[in-house]
C-alpha positions as CSV (number, residue, x, y, z in Angstrom):
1,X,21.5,-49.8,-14.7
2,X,19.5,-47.2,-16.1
3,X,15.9,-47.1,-16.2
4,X,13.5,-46.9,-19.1
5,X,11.4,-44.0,-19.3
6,X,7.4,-44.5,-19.3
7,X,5.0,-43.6,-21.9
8,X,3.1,-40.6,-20.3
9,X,0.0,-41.6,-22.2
10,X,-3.6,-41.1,-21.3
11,X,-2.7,-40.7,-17.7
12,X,-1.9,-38.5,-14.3
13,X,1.4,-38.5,-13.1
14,X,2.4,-38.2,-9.7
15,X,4.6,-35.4,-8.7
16,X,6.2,-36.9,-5.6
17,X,8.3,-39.5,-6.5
18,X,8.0,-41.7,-3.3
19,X,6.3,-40.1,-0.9
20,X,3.1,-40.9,-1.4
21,X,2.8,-42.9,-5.1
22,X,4.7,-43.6,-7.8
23,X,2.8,-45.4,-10.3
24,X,0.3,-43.3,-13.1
25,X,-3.5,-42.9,-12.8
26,X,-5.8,-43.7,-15.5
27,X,-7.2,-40.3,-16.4
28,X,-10.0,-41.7,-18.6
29,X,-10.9,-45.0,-16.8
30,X,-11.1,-45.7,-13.8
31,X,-8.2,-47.4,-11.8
32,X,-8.0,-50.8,-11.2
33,X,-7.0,-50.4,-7.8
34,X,-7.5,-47.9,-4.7
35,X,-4.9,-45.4,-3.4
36,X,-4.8,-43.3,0.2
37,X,-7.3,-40.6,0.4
38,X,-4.0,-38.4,1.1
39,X,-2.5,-39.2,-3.0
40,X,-5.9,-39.0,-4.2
41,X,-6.4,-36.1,-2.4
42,X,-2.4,-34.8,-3.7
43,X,-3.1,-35.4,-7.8
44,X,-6.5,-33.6,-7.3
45,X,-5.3,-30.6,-5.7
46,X,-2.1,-30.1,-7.8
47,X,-4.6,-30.5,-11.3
48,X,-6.5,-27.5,-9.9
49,X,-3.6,-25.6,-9.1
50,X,-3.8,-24.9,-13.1
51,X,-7.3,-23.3,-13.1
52,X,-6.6,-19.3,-12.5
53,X,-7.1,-18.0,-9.5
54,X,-11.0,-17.5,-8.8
55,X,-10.5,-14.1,-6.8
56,X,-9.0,-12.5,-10.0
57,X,-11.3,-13.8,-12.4
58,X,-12.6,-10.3,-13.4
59,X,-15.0,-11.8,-16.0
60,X,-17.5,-14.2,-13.4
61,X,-20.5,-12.3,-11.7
62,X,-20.6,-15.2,-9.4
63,X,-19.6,-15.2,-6.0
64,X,-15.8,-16.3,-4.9
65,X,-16.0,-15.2,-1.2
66,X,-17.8,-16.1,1.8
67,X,-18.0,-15.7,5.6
68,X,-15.9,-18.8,7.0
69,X,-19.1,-19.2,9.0
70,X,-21.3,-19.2,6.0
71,X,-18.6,-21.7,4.7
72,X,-19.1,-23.9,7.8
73,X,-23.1,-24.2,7.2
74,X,-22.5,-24.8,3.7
75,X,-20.2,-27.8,4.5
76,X,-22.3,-29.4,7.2
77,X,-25.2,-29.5,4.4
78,X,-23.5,-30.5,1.7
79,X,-25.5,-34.1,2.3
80,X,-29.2,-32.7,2.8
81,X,-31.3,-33.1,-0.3
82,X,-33.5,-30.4,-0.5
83,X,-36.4,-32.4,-2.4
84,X,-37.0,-34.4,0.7
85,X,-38.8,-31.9,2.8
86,X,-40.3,-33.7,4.7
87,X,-37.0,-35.4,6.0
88,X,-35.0,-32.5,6.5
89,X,-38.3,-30.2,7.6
90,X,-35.8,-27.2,9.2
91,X,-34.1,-26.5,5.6
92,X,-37.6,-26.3,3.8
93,X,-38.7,-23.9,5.9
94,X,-35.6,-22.2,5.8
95,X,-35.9,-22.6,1.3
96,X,-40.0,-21.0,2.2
97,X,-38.0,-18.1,4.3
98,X,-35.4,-17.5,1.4
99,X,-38.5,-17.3,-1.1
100,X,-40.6,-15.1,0.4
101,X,-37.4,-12.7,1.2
102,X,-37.3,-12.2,-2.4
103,X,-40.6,-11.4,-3.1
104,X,-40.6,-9.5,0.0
105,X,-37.7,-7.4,-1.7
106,X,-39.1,-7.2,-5.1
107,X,-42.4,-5.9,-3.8
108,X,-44.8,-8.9,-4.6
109,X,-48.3,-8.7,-4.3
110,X,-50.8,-11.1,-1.5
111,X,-47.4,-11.6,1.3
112,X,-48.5,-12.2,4.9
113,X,-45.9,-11.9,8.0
114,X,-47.2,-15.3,9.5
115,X,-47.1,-17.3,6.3
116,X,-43.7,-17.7,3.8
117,X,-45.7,-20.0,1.7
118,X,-47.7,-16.9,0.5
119,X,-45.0,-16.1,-1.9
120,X,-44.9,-17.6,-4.8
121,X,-41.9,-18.6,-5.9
122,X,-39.2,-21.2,-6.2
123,X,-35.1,-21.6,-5.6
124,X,-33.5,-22.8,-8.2
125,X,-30.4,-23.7,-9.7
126,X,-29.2,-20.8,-10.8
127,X,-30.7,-17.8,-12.8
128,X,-30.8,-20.9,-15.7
129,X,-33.7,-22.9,-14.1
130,X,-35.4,-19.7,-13.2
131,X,-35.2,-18.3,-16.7
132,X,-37.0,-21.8,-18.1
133,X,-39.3,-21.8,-15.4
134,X,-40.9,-18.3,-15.9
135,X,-40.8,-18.8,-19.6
136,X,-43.0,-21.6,-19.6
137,X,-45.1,-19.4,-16.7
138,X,-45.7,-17.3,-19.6
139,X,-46.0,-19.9,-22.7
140,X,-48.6,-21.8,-20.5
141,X,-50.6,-17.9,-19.9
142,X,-50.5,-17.1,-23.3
143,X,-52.0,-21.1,-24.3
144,X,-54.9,-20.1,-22.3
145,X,-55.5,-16.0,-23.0
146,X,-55.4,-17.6,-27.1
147,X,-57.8,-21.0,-26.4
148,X,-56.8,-23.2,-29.2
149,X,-53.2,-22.5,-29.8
150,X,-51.5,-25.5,-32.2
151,X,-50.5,-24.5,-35.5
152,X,-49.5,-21.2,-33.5
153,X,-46.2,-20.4,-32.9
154,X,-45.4,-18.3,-29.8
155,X,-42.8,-16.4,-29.7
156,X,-40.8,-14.1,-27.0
157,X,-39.6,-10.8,-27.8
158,X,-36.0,-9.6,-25.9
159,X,-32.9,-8.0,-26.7
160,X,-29.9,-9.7,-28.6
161,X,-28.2,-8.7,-25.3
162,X,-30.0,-11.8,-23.8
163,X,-27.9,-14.2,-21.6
164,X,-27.7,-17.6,-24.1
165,X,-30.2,-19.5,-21.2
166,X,-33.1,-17.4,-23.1
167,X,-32.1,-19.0,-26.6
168,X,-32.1,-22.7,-24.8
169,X,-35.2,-21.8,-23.4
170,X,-36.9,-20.6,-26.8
171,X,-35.1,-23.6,-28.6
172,X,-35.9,-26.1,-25.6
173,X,-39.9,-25.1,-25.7
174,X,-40.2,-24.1,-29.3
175,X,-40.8,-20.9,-28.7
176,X,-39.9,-18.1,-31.5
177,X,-37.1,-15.6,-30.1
178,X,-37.2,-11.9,-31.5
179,X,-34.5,-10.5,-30.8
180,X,-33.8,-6.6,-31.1
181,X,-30.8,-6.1,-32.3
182,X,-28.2,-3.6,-30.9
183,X,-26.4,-0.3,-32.1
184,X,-23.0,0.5,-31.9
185,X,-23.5,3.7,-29.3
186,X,-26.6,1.5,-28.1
187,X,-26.7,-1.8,-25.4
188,X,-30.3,-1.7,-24.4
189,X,-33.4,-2.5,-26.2
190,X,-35.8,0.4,-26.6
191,X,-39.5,0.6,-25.6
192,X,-40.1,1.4,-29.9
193,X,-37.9,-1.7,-30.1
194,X,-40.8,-3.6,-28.7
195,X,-43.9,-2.5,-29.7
196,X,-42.6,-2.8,-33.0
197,X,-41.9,-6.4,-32.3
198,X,-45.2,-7.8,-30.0
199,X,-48.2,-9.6,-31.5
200,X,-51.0,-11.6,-30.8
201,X,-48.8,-14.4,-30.1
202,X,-46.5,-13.1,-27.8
203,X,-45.9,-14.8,-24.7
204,X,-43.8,-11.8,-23.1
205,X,-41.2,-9.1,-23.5
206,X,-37.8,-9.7,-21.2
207,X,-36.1,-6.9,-19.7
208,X,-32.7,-7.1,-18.4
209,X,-31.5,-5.5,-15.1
210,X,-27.9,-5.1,-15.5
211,X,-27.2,-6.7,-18.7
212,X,-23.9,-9.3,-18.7
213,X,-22.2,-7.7,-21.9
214,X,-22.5,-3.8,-20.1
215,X,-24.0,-3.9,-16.8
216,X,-26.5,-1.8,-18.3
217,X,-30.1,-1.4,-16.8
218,X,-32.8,-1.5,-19.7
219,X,-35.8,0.8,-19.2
220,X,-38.1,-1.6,-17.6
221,X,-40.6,0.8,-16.5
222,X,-40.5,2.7,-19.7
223,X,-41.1,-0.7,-21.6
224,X,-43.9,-1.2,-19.5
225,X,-45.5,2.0,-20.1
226,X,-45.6,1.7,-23.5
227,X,-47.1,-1.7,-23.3
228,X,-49.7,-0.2,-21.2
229,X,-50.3,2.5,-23.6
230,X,-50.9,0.0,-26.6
231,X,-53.5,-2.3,-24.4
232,X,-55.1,0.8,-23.8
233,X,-55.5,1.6,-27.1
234,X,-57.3,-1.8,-28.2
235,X,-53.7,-3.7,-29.0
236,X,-52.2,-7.0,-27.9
237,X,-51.7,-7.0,-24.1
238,X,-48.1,-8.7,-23.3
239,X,-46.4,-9.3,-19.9
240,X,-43.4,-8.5,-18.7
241,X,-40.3,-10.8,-17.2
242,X,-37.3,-8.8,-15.8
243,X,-34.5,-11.1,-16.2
244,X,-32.7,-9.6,-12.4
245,X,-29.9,-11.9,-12.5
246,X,-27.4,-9.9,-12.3
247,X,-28.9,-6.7,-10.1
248,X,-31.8,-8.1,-8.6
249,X,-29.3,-8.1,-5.2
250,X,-27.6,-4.8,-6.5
251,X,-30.1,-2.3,-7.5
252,X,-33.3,-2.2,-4.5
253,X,-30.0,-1.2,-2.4
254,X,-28.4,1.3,-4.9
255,X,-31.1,2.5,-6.3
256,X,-34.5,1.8,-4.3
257,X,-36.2,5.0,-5.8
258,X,-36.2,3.1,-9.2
259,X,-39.5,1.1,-10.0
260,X,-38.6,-2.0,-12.2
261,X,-40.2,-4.2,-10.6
262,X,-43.8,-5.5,-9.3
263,X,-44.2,-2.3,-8.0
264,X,-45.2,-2.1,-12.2
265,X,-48.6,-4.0,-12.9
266,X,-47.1,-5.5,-16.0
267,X,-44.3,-7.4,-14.5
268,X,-45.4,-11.0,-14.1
269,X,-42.3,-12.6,-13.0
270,X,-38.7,-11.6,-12.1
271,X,-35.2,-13.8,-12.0
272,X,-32.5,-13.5,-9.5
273,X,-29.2,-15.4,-8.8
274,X,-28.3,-15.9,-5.5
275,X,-24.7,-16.7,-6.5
276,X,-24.1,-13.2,-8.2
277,X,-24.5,-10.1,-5.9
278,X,-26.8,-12.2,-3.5
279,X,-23.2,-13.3,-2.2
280,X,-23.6,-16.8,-2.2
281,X,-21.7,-19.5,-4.0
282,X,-23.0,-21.2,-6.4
283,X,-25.4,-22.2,-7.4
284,X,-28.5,-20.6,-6.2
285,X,-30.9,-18.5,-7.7
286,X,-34.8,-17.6,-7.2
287,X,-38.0,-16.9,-9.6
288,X,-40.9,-15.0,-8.1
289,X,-44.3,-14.1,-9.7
290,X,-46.5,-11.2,-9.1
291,X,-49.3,-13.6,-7.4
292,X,-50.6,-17.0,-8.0
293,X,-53.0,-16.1,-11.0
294,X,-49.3,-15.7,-12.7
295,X,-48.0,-19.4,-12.1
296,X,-50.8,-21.8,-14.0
297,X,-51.7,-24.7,-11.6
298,X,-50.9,-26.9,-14.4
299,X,-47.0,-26.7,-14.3
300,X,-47.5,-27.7,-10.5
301,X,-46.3,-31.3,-10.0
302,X,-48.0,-32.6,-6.6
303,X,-46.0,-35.3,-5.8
304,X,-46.6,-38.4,-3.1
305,X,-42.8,-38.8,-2.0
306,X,-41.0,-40.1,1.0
307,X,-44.3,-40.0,2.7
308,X,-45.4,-36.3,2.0
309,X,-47.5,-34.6,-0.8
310,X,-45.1,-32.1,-2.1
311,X,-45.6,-29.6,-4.7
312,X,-43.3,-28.6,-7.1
313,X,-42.2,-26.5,-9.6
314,X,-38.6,-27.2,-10.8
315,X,-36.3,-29.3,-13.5
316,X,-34.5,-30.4,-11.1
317,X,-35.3,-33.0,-8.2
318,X,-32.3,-33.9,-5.9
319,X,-29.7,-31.2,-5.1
320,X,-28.0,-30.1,-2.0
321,X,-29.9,-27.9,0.8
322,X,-26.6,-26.1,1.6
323,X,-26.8,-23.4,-1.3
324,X,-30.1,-22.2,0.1
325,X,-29.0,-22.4,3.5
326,X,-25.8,-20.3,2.1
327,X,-28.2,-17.6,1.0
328,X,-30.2,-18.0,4.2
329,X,-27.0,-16.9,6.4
330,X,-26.5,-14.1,3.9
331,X,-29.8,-12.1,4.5
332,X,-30.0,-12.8,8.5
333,X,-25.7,-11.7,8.4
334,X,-26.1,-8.8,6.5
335,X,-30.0,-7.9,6.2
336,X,-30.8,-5.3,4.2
337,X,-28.4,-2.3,5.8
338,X,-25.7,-4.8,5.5
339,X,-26.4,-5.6,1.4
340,X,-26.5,-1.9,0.9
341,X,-23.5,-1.3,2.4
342,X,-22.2,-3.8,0.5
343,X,-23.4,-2.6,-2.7
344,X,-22.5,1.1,-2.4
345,X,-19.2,-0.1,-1.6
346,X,-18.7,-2.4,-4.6
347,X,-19.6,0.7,-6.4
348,X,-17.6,3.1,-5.2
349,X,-14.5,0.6,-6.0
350,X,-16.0,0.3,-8.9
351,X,-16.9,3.8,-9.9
352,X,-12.8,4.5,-8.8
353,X,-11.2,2.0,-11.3
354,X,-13.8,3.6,-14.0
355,X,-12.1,7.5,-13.1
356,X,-8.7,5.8,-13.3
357,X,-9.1,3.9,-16.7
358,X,-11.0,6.9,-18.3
359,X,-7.9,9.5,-16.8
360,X,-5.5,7.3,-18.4
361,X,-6.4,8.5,-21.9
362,X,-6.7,4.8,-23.4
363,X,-10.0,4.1,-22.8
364,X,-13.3,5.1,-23.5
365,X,-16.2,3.8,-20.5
366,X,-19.2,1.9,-21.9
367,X,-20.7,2.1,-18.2
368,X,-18.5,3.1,-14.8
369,X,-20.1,0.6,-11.7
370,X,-22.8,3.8,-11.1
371,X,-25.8,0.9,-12.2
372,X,-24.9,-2.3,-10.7
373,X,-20.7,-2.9,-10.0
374,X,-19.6,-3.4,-13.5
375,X,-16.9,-0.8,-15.9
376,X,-17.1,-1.7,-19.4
377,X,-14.9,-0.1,-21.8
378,X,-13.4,-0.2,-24.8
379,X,-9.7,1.4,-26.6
380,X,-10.0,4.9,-27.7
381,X,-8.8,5.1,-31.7
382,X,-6.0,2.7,-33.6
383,X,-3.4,2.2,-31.4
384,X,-2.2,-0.7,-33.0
385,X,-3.4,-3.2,-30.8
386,X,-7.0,-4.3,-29.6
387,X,-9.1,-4.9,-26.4
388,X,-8.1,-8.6,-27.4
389,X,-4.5,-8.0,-27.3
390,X,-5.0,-6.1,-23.4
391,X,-6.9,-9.0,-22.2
392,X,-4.1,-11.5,-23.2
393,X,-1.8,-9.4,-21.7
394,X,-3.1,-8.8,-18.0
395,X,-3.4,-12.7,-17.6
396,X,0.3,-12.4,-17.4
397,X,-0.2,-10.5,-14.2
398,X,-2.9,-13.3,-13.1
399,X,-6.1,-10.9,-13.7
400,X,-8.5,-12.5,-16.1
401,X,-10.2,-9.5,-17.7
402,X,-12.6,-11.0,-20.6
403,X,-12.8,-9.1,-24.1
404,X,-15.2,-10.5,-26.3
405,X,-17.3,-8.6,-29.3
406,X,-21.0,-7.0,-29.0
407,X,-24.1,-9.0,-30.0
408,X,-26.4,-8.4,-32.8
409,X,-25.9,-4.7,-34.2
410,X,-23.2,-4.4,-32.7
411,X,-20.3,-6.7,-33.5
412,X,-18.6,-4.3,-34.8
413,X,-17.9,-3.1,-31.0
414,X,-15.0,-4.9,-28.5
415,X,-15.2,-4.5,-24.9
416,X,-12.9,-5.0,-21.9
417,X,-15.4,-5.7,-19.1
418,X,-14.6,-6.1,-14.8
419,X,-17.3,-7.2,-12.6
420,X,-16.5,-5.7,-9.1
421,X,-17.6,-8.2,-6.5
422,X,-17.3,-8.8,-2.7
423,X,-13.7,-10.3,-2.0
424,X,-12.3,-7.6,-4.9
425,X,-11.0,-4.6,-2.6
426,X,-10.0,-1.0,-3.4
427,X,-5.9,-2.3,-3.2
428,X,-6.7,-5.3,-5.5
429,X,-8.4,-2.4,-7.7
430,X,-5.2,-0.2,-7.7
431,X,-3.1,-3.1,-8.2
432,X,-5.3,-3.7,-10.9
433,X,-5.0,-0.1,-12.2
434,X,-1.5,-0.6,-12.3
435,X,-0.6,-4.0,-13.9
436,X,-3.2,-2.4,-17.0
437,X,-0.8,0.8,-16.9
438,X,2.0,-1.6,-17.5
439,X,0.4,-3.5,-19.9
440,X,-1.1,-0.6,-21.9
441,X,2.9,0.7,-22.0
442,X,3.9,-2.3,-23.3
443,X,1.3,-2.3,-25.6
444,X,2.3,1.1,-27.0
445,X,6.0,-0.1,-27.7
446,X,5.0,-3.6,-29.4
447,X,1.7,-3.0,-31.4
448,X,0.7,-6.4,-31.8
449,X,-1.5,-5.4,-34.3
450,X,-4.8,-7.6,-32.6
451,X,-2.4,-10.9,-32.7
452,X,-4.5,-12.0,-29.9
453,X,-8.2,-11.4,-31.8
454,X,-8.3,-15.1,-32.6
455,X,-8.1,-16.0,-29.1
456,X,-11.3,-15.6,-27.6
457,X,-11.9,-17.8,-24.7
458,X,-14.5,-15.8,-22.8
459,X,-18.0,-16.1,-24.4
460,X,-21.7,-15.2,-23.3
């Protein structure tokens, strides 16, 4: 007798005939009844086994490697919340540690040795709560340096290199974004840029070190000195925010004679993500301000909770301790000779696959890892194919390279982009080198003629 075939519909198969279940799962509801933590734990796994490979994803700056000890204390704090410090005491004083590390780092003004809670300064999720947080820093500065501000609009001047978290943040707050657009040899705002651009009602100008498109450093300190020149001069006097996410861990190791940061009297507040080169997964990330006078004491919530007053500062409450406690392994591991090591290794991978795609004739570099870890480039004349057409063809080989267009004054520019990060080694580099060699030969015969342009799936 045969057997009648079942709809697939809406739901999971199983892949093990009867070994461990044979009956569908519900993919949109949930089942009616329970299964063995070893299926569940089979039809989980086996999905995933679709998602590419995180180790060759060329396109995230966030971290894909760890320590297996750093992995061990990430797991065995999965279950702390880190909003009930008084609770789990050990991991706010390790979250206090963490903060004043970074503003240690970033040279912040008013730190004492005995006391971490001298820095001011928050974790976060992510560079994305940081970004919102010292926005509204500034919006809530500039309400008081104007007095009466409604019928005002604020607005916030920055590149249209931005990450998109600066847009929420303008269209969350209702705050105006200026953007300066780009130029097609150009992928940095310029200090003429912005004065041309601040007002009376501008909350603050963000700089970017190590932009996402590029890897780019903008000229912070130039920025500020020209800001400084026009206060002098009787004009409007505007902060500064460096948006650090992505070289905030990179550049005070590779390049500590470069002032960007509060070692500049105009920068106010600064960004970092933890889970980018501060080599922990995600997601952490940190803002810091210059000093107290920089965070109003109005956007601190003093909250009676679980039997403690805690202050606060964030938009989010509950979330897990063990991101923090990820980063806090990372800085006692490595310390500061062990992140520069790091670093100057990343880049020297980095600058390598740069020589090697510039020798091979095909492309022409945007930036070669010498900034922060990143080689951006882009196809040298018509060759019948685009940097659309290379991407599509190196996932073949398992390497997710993203192409995507240039922002605002730019879009006339594609870019192939790789973000060199710990876990990516020199081999994997060469063997990267390689499969684009092959690809780029390919290329040559075929000529797809940008069949691929259409298919965009990476997007900033």
């Amino acid at each position: 007798m045969s057997r009648k075939h079942k709809s697939r519909g809406p739901h999971i198969s199983p892949a093990y005939t009867g070994r461990l279940s044979t009956d569908p799962v519900p993919a949109l509801r949930l089942p009616g009844e329970s299964m063995d933590p070893q299926a569940a734990y089979r039809y989980i796994h086996d999905e995933l086994m679709l998602d590419g490979s995180s180790r060759l994803n060329l396109a995230t700056f966030v971290t894909t490697w760890m320590d297996p000890e750093a992995e061990k204390l990430m797991a065995e704090t999965f279950d702390k919340n880190m909003i009930d410090k008084d609770e789990y005491p050990a991991t706010a004083a390790i979250e206090a540690r963490c903060v004043a590390m970074v503003a240690d780092l970033f040279h912040a003004e008013d730190l004492r040795d005995d006391d971490p809670a001298s820095a001011v300064g928050v974790s976060t999720i992510g560079s994305s709560e940081a970004v919102m947080l010292a926005g509204l820093a500034m919006k809530w500065r500039w309400r008081a340096r104007t007095g009466e501000w409604k019928g005002r609009a604020p607005n916030l001047v920055m590149g249209s290199n931005v990450q998109v978290v600066w847009e929420k943040f303008c269209r969350y707050f209702d705050v105006e974004p200026r953007y300066l657009p780009m130029a097609e040899d150009r992928y940095v705002i310029t200090p003429e840029q912005v004065l041309d651009a601040v007002d009376e009602d501008t909350i603050g100008v963000v700089g970017i070190l190590g932009t996402t498109y590029t890897g780019e450093l903008e000229p912070i300190a130039e920025i500020c000195a020209a800001l400084d020149q026009l206060a002098a001069e009787g004009g409007v006097d505007v902060p500064v925010h460096v948006d650090a996410a992505s070289g905030g861990f990179v550049v005070p190791f590779l390049h500590p004679d470069l002032i960007w940061d509060f070692r500049l009297p105009r920068v106010v507040s600064i960004n970092v993500s933890g889970h980018k080169y501060g080599l922990t997964y995600p997601g952490i990330g940190f803002v810091v301000w210059r000093n107290a006078e920089q965070l109003p004491e109005e956007l601190v919530f003093r909250v009676n909770y679980l039997g403690g007053d805690m202050p606060t500062f964030t938009l989010n409450f509950s979330r897990p301790g063990n991101q923090v406690v990820g980063q806090y392994y990372n800085f006692l591991r490595l310390g500061r000779a062990g992140y520069s090591q790091v670093m100057h290794c990343l880049s020297d991978t980095a600058r390598w696959l740069g020589d090697q795609l510039r020798d091979s004739e095909h492309f022409e570099l945007i930036t070669d890892g010498s900034a922060i870890p990143v080689v951006s480039y882009r196809l040298k004349g018509d060759r019948g194919y685009t940097e659309f057409d290379v991407s599509q063809a190196l996932r073949a080989y398992g390497w997710q390279v993203p192409a995507y267009t240039m922002p605002e004054g730019a879009e006339d520019v594609a870019v192939l982009r790789v973000v060199v990060r710990e876990g990516f080694s020199a081999d994997l580099a060469r063997a990267l080198k390689d499969d684009t060699i092959t690809v780029i030969n390919h290329l040559d015969q075929l000529k797809p003629g940008g069949h691929f342009d259409g298919e965009q799936p990476f997007a900033h």
